[in-house]
N, C-alpha and C positions, 0 to 999 in steps of 0.2 A: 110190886116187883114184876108181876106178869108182862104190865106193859112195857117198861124198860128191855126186859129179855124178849118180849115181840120185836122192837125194834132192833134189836141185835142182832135175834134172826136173820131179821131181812137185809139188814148194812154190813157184817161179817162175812165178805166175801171176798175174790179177785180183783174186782171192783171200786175198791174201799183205795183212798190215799192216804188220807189219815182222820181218827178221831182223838181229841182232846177233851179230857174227863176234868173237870177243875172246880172251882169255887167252893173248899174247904168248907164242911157245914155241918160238925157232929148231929148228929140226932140218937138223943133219948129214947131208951124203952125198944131200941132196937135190937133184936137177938141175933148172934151167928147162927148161919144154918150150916148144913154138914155137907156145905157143894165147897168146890174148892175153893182156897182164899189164896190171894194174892200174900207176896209173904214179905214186901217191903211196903210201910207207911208211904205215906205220900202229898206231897202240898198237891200233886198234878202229875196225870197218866196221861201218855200219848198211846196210841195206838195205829201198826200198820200191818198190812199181811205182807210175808215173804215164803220164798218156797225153799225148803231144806230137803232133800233128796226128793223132790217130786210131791212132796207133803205140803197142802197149804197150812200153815202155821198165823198165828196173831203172835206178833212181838208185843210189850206190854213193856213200854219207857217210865218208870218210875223214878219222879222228879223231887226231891228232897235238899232243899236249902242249896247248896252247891256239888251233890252228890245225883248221880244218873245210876238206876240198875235195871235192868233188861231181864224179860221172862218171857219163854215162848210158849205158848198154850195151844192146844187145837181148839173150835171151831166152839164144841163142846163148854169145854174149862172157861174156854174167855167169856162165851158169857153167863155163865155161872158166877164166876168170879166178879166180874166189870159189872152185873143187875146187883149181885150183894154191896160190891165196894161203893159203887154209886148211891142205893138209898140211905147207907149210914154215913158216908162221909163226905159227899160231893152235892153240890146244885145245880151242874150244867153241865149238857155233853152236846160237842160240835162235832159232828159229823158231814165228813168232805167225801164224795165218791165221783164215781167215773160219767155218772150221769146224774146222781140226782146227791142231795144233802137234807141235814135235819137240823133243829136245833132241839134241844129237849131243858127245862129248866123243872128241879125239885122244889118243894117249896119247904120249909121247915117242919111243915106237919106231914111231908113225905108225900104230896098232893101233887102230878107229872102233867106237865102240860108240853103240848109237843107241836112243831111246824115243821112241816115239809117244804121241799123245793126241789122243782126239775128244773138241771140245767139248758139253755134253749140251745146254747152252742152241743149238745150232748156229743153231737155225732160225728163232731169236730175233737175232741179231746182225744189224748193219748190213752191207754191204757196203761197204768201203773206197774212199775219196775218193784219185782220182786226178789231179786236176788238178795241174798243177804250181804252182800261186798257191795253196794252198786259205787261206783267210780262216778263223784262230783265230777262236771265239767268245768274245770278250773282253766284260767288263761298259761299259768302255769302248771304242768300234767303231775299227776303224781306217778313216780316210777320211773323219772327219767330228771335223774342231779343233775342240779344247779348250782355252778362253782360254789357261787356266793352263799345260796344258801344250807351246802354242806358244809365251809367255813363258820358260818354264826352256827352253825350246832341244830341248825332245821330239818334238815335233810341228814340223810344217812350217806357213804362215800354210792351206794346202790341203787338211790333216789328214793328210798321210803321214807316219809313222814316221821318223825321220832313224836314219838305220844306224847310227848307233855312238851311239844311245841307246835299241837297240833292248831291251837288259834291262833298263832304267829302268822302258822300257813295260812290260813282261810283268810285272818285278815291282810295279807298279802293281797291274796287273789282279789280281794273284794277291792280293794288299793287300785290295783290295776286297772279293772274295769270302770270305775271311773276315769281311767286316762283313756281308755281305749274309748270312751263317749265321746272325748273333747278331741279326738285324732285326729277326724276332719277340718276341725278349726287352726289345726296349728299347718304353719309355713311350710311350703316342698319343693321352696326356690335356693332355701339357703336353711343352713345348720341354725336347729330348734336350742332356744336360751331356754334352757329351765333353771331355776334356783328353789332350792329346799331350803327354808330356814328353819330353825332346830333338829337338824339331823339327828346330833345322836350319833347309835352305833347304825345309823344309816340301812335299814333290812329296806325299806320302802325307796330310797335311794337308788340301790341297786339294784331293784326290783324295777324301778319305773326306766333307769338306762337298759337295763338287757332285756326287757319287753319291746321298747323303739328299737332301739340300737341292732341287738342280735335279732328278736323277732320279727321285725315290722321293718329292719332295714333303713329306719332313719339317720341321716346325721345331727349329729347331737354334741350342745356344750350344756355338761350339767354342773353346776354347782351346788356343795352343799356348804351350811356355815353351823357352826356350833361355838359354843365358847371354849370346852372342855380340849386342853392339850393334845394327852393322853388319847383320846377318842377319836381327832382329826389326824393323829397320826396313823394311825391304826387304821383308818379309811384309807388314806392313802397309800397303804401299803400294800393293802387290797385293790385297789383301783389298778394300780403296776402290775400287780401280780396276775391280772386276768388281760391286763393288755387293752383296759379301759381308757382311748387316750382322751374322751372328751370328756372326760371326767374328773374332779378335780372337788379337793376339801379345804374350806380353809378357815383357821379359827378366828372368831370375832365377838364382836355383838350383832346383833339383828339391829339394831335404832342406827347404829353406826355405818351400815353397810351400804356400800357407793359401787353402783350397777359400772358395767364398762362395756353398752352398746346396751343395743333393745332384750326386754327381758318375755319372750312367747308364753313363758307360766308359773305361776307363784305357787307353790304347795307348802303346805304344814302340818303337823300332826302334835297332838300334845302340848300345844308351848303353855310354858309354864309363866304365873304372873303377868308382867306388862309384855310378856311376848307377842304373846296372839294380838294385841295391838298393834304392836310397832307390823309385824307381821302383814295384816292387812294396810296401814298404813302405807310401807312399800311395793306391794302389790299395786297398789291403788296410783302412786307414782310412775 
């Protein structure tokens, strides 16, 4: 255990981006001692430092099936706790920092074999964001509503994120920036064909028009196509109500659907069954 908490020592600092404690490995015969113990199981521990009134702190991400719980410990506790929880329950900890990294692997008879690594860019690297809020740089900002996505229930009318639509958002953002890669490639002579096939209730849709359109200034004819009634109307009543005029829903089938002029880009998400076929098929047309 000495060398483990050696190593903690010295990676437990300002410095540190994160460590990952992982590869579940009970071991036998091994006793709690009376330093502190982490108080949620765990498949997998992240670990980063943040500062809470001026106090450098270790957050301690404990990862369990589909459940996330957080513990902030000083300098002290964490590694008390992370040298205990490591030899009885874990085989490997990565360690990432500002200049240099580890890897550390346990072995079943609790035998630690460890590699270092200095980074050569070291002197190029940022220093690590400790605040406990820190604010993703998302293409869409948080804190600042988006019609659309205060309508689907993503946003708040205030622009906060609603917590349990908070992967909707991310995967939004992450959406976009693949469009923002391919931005170069598309037309700036004449108004951009995009077509969505399997819309849906269309969040990526209207993500990818008010990214060009309102952000980026583009002219744009987007289409999306779904089969479902009910849902193509509902887009479209959306699309009116923001004053989207290149934007337009219509219901179909995807194998069925007959372009009308050149189509600049094909997107899809989810298609179900012979979708994603036909899908790239007309793409490919």
């Amino acid at each position: 255990m000495e060398e483990i908490k050696t190593l903690l020592e010295e990676y437990l600092n300002d410095s540190l981006y994160q460590m990952v404690i992982s590869g579940p490995c009970a071991r036998e015969g091994k006793k709690e001692t009376k330093g502190h113990s982490l108080h949620q199981p765990a498949q997998k521990r992240k670990v980063r430092p943040l500062l809470q009134k001026n106090e450098l702190l270790f957050q301690v991400s404990s990862y369990d099936k589909s459940q996330v719980f957080h513990e902030n410990l000083t300098k002290e506790e964490a590694i008390e706790a992370l040298a205990e929880d490591t030899l009885r329950h874990f085989s490997q900890i990565q360690i990432e920092g500002k200049e240099k990294g580890a890897s550390v692997l346990v072995s079943k008879k609790g035998k630690v074999t460890l590699k270092r690594k200095i980074h050569k860019d070291a002197e190029k690297r940022q220093g690590a964001d400790l605040s406990h809020n820190r604010t993703k740089r998302y293409l869409l900002k948080e804190g600042i509503p988006v019609p659309f996505l205060v309508d689907l229930g993503v946003q708040t009318p205030q622009g906060k994120v609603v917590a349990s639509r908070y992967d909707k958002f991310r995967q939004i953002n992450r959406f976009l920036e693949f469009i923002a890669d391919v931005l170069p490639a598309l037309p700036t002579d004449r108004p951009v064909h995009i077509v969505d096939f399997g819309c849906g209730k269309s969040y990526l849709t209207f993500a990818l028009y008010y990214y060009l359109h309102e952000l980026q200034g583009r002219s744009l004819r987007v289409t999306g196509l779904d089969r479902k009634a009910d849902v193509i109307a509902a887009c479209n009543g959306l699309a009116q109500k923001y004053g989207y005029e290149g934007l337009r829903f219509l219901q179909g089938e995807i194998a069925d659907y007959e372009q009308d002029g050149p189509v600049d880009l094909v997107v899809t998400l989810h298609a179900c069954d012979t979708a994603t076929d036909y899908a790239l098929y007309q793409a490919m047309k």
